[in-house]
C-alpha positions as CSV (number, residue, x, y, z in Angstrom):
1,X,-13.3,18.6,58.0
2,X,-10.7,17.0,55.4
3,X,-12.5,14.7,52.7
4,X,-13.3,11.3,53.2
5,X,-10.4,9.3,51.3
6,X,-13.2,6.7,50.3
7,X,-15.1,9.3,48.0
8,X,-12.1,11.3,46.8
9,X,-11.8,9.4,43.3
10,X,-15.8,10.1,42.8
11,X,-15.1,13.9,43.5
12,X,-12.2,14.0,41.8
13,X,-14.0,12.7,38.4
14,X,-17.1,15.1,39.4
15,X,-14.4,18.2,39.7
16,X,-13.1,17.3,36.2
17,X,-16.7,16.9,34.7
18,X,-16.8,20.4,35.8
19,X,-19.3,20.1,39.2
20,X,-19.1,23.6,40.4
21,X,-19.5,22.2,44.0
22,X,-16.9,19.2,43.5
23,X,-14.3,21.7,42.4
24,X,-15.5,23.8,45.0
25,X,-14.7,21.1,47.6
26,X,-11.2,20.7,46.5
27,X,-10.4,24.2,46.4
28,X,-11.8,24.5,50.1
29,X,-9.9,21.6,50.8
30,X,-6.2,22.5,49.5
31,X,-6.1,26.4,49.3
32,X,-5.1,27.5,52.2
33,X,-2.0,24.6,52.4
34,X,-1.7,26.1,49.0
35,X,-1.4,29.7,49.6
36,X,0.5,29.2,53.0
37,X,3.1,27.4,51.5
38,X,4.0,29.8,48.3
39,X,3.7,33.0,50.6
40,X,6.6,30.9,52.9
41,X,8.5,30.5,49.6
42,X,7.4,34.0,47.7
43,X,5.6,35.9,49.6
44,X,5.0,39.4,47.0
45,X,4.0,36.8,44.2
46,X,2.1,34.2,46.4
47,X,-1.3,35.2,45.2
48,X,0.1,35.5,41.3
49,X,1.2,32.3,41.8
50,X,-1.7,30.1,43.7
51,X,-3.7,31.7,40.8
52,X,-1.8,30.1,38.3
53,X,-1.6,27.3,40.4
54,X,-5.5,26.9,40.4
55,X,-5.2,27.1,36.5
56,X,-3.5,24.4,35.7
57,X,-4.4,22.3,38.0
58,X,-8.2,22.7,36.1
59,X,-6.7,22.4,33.0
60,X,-4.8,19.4,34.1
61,X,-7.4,17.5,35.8
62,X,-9.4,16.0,33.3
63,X,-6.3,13.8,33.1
64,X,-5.7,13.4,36.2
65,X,-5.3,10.0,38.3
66,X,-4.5,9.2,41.5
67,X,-6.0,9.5,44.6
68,X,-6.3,11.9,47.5
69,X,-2.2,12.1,48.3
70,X,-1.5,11.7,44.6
71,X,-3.4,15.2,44.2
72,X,-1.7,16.5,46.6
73,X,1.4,15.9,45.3
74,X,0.7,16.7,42.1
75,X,-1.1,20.3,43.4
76,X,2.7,21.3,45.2
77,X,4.5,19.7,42.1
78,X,2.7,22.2,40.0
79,X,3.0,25.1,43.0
80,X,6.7,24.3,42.8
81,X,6.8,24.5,38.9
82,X,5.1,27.5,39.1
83,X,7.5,29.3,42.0
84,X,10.9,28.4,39.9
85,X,9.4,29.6,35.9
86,X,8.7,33.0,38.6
87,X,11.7,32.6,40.0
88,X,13.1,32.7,36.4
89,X,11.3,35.3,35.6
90,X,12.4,38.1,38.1
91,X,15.9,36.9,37.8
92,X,15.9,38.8,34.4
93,X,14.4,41.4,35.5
94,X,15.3,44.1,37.9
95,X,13.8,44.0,41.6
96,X,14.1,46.1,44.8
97,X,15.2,44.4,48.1
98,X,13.0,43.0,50.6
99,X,13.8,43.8,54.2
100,X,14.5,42.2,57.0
101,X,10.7,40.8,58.8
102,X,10.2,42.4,62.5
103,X,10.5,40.7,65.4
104,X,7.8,38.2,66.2
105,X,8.1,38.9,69.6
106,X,8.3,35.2,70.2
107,X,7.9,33.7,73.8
108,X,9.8,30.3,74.1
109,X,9.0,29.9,77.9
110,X,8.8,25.4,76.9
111,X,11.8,24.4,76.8
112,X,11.3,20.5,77.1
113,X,8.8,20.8,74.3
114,X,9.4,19.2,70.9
115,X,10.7,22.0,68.6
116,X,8.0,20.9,66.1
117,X,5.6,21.4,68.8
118,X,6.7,24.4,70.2
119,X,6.9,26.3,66.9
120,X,3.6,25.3,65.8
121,X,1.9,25.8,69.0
122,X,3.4,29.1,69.7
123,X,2.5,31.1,66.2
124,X,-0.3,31.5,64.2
125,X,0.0,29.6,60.5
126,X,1.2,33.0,58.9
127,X,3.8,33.8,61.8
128,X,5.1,30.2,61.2
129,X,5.3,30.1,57.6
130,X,7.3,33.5,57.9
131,X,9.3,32.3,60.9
132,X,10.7,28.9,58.3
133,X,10.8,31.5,55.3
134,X,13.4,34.0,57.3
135,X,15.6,31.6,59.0
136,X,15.7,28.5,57.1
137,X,17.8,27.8,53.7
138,X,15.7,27.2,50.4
139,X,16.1,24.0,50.7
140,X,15.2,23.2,54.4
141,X,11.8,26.0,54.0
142,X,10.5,23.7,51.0
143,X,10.6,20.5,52.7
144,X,9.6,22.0,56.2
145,X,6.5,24.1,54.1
146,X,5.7,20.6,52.2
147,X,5.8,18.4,55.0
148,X,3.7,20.9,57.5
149,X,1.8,22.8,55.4
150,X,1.5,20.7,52.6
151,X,0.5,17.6,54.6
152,X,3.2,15.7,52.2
153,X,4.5,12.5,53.7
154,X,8.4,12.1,53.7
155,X,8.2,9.8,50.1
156,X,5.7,12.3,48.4
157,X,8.1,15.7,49.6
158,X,10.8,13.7,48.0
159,X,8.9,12.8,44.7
160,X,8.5,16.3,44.9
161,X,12.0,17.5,45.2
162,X,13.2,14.9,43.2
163,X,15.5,13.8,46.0
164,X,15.7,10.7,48.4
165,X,13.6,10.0,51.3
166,X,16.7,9.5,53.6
167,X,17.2,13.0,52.6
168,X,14.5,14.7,53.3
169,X,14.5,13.8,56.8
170,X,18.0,14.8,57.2
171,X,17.2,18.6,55.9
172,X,13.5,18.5,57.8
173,X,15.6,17.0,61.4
174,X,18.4,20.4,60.4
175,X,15.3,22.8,59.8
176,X,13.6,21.3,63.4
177,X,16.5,22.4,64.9
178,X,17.7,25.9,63.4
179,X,13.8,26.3,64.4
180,X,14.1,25.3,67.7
181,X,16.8,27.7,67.9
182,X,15.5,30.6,67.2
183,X,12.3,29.7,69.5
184,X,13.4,27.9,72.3
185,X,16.8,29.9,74.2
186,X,20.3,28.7,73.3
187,X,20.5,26.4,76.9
188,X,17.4,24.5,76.1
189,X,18.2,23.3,72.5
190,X,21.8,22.0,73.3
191,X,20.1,18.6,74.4
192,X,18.1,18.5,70.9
């Protein structure tokens, strides 16, 4: 059950104080959109990374304020911080080729469906996460991985990204349909 956006601030505060069971809440309440989202981004490092994630975001909140979609996007600002200093990181240094993810053995059997709906019906949250990881751009995999898993709204993902809101929907309407493409046959997404 998500928190109650009336006692956020109060658990907030009680998480900074350092309330075992406060903090406790939060991290219930966040990891998993946490951890889904860097594994879509990073998957060998996603663990490294949600680690140091969790760090800063307890040495950070203290001075925290904001509310319940503030923190939020200030937990994927830091997860996103986090993914590019990695990022960074391997660049200099020498790494050995990931290959290709099997098939998912995806059944796409509803056509009329939404392509939203049909993706996220049809696969569990890890299947999805890797479904936008393999066949989206960078780009279009952060705001779909925000937006979905992230429960971001359309101004906070572009806070996030530091772009415009008219421009995340554009790439989040392009990722729908490379999406819907890959799930739903080639006839039914011609209408999408």
């Amino acid at each position: 059950m998500p928190i109650d956006p009336l006692r956020f601030p109060a658990l907030l505060q009680r998480a900074a104080q350092g309330d075992e069971n406060a903090a406790t809440e939060l991290f219930a309440e966040y990891h998993p959109r946490l951890e889904r989202f860097l594994r879509g981004l990073e998957p060998k490092a996603a663990d490294d990374l949600v680690g140091e994630v969790w760090l800063a975001v307890a040495r950070g909140l203290p001075g925290f304020d904001g509310g319940a979609a503030e923190f939020s996007a200030w937990l994927f600002t830091i997860a996103r911080n986090r993914l590019a200093d990695h990022r960074r990181t391997a660049a200099r240094r020498r790494t050995d080729p990931v290959g290709d993810l099997a098939d998912r053995g995806l059944d796409a059997t509803d056509a009329a469906s939404d392509p939203a709906v049909v993706v996220v019906g049809r696969l569990s949250a890890a299947q999805a996460v890797a479904l936008v990881a393999t066949h989206l751009p960078a780009e279009q995999a952060e705001v779909v991985l925000l937006r979905v898993v992230g429960g971001l709204d359309v101004a906070q993902v572009a806070a996030v990204l530091g772009r415009t809101a008219g421009w995340v929907r554009v790439n989040q309407h392009r990722a729908l349909q490379r999406l819907a493409a890959v799930v739903v046959p080639d006839s039914a997404t011609a209408g999408l």
